[in-house]
N, C-alpha and C positions, 0 to 999 in steps of 0.2 A: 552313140555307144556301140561298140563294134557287137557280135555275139559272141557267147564263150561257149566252148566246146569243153563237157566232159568226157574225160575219154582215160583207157588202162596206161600208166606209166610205164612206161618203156626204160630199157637201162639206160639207152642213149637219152634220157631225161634227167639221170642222175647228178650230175652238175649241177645243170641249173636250178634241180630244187635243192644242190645243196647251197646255190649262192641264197637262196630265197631263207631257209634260215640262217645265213651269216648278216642276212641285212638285219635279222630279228636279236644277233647278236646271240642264239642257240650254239652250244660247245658242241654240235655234231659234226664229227668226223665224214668226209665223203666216203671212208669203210664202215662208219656206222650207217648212212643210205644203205650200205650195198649191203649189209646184215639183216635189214628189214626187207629189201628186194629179192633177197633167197629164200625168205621164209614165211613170206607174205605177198598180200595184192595192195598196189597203189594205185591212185587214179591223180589226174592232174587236169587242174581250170586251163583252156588254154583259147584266147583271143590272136588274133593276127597281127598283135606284139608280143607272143609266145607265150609261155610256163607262167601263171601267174598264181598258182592254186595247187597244194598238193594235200594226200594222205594217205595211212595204209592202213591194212587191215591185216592182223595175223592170225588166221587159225589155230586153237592152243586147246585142243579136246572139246568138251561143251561149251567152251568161251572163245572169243576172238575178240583180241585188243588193237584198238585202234589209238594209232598217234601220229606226231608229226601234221595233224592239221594246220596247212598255212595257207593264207590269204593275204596275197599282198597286200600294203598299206592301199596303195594305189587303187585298189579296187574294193577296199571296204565299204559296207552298207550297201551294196546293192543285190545281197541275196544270193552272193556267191560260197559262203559259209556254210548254208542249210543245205543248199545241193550238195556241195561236195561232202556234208554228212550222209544227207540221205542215200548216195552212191556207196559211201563206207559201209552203211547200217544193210544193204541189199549185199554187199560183201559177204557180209557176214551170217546172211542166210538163220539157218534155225539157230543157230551161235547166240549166249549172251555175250550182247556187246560191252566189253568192260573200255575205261579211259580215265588218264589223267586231266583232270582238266584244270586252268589256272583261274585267278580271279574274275579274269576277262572272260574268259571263254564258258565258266560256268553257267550262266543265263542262258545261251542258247544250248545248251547240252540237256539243263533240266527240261524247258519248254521241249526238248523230243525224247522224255520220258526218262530219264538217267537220275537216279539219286545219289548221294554222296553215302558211301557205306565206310571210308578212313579216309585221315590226312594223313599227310607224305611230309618229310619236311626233306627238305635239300640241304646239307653239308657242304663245301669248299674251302679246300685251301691249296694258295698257290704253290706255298716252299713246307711241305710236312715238319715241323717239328720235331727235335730226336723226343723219341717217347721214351720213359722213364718208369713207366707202371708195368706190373706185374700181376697176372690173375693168378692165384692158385691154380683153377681148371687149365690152365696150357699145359699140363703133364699131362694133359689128355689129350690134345691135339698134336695129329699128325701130317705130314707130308702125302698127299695123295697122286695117283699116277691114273690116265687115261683108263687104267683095267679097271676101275672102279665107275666107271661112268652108267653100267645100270645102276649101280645101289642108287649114286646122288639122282640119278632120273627119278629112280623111285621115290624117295624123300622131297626131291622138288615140288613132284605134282602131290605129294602126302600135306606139306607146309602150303601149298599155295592153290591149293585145288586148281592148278591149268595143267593139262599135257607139254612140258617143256622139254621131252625127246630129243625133235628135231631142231631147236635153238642149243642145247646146250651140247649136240653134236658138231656144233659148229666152233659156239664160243669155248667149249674147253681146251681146244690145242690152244689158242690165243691167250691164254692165262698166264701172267708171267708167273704165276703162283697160285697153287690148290693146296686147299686146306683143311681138314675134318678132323669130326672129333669123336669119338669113340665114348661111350657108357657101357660099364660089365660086357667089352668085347663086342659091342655092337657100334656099328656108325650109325651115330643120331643127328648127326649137325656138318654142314660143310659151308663154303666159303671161298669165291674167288674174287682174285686183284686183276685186274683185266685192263690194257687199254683200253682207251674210251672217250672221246670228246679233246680236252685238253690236256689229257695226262691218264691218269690212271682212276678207276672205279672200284670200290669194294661194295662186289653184289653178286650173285644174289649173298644173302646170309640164312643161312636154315640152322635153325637149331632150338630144343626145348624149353630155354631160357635165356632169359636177360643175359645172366651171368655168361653161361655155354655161348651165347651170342659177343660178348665184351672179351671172351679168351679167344674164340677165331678172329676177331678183328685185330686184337694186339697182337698178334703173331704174326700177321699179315702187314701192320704196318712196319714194323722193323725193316724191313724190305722197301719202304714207301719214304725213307724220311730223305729229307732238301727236294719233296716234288711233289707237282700236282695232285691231289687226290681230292673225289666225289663220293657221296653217300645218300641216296634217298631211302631213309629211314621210316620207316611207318607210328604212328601215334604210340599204340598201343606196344611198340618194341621196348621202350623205357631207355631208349639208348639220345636221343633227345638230350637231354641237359648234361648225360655224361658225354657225348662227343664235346658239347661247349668246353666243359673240364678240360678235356684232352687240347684245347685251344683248337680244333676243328668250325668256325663259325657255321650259325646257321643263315642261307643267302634268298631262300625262299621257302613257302608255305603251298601245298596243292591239294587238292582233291583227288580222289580215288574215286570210279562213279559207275554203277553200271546202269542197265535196262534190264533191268529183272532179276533173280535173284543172284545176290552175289558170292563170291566162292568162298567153301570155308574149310579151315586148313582140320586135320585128323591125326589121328594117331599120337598126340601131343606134338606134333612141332608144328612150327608158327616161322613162317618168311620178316624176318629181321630187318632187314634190307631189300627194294628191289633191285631185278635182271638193268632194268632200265627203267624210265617215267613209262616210255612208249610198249611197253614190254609189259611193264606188271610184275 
């Protein structure tokens, strides 16, 4: 067995960890590698048959989320999984390390201190459905423009207790559409549809409520329909059995997990939707 090399992920590695999740059948775009590579550190397994091991780590205020752990089939079980965490978890220094982790992957996440603090569930659908529902609260949603990008900074990191500054200076021009919502003259709630993976993503979702959360979605899909669209929705949003309604299936179940204590959202709003799995 040859030795493996951990070692910092380079851009010019980007390819190949992005063939490494298309052999895993993962919907990540090689623009979504390079969104985690501007805003974050990777590290990648690599033997003298190359790339075989990736993940990242991103800095997000007192927390840093790590995702995108892969280990190729090829080299499962021989202890290449715990290093390349151990490497993430030194990443991230005095950071609580938050993560999504799947069924598989939760065993070894717990056994290095992570507990599951929500589930996530995943939403897809190939060809959007024309949507036919109406909220009352869309007379409160409006059209939002890049001048607004401190308020939703502010309300991101309010809903999600991470610093997401420098992610959503990125990801807002890329929005095919921003969306917020307004209570007695204040913005309480916002909402982007963003490339992403296969098609399009509706995330993050910030807002005070179920309902406030179910009128930025519908206004946002009208925009979405005959096409791709993703959702990972968190337990406790109640958006869950109404996506099913709306013929949105649910295609998978995740954990939310951290190492210490995990973030919690203020001021009444609550993140509805995640940025990403990998993200938070």
């Amino acid at each position: 067995m040859s030795h493996a090399t951990l070692r910092p992920l380079r851009e010019t590695d980007l390819a190949t960890a992005h063939r490494l999740s298309q052999a895993l059948q993962w919907p990540h775009r090689l623009e979504d590698w390079q969104c985690l590579f501007h805003n974050g550190e990777g590290l990648v397994l690599e033997d003298d048959q190359g790339v075989f091991g990736t993940g990242f780590c991103v800095p997000q205020g007192d927390y840093a989320t790590i995702g995108l752990v892969i280990v190729a089939d090829s080299h499962q079980g021989r202890g290449h999984g715990r290093r390349l965490m151990d490497g993430l978890l030194q990443l991230a220094g005095t950071r609580t390390p938050l993560l999504v982790a799947t069924l598989r992957g939760a065993p070894l996440y717990r056994s290095q201190g992570f507990e599951s603090y929500e589930r996530i569930y995943q939403h897809q659908i190939a060809t959007l459905p024309a949507v036919a529902e109406r909220h009352p609260l869309e007379s409160q949603v409006r059209e939002l423009t890049s001048a607004t990008a401190p308020q939703l900074e502010r309300l991101a990191q309010l809903a999600s207790g991470l610093d997401r500054t420098v992610l959503l200076r990125e990801l807002l021009p890329q929005a095919e559409r921003l969306v917020g919502l307004e209570r007695e003259g204040q913005l309480r709630g916002f909402a982007l549809l963003r490339p992403y993976g296969r098609g399009l993503s509706v995330g993050p979702v910030i807002a005070e409520s179920t309902e406030q959360a179910k009128a930025l979605i519908l206004t946002l899909l009208r925009q979405a329909e005959g096409r791709y669209v993703r959702f990972d929705v968190t337990a406790r949003s109640g958006l869950n059995p109404w996506l099913l309604e709306l013929g949105v299936p649910q295609v998978d179940e995740v954990e939310q997990m951290a190492r210490g204590e995990a973030p919690v959202s203020r001021d009444g709003l609550e993140q509805f939707a995640l940025l990403t799995q990998a993200l938070g």
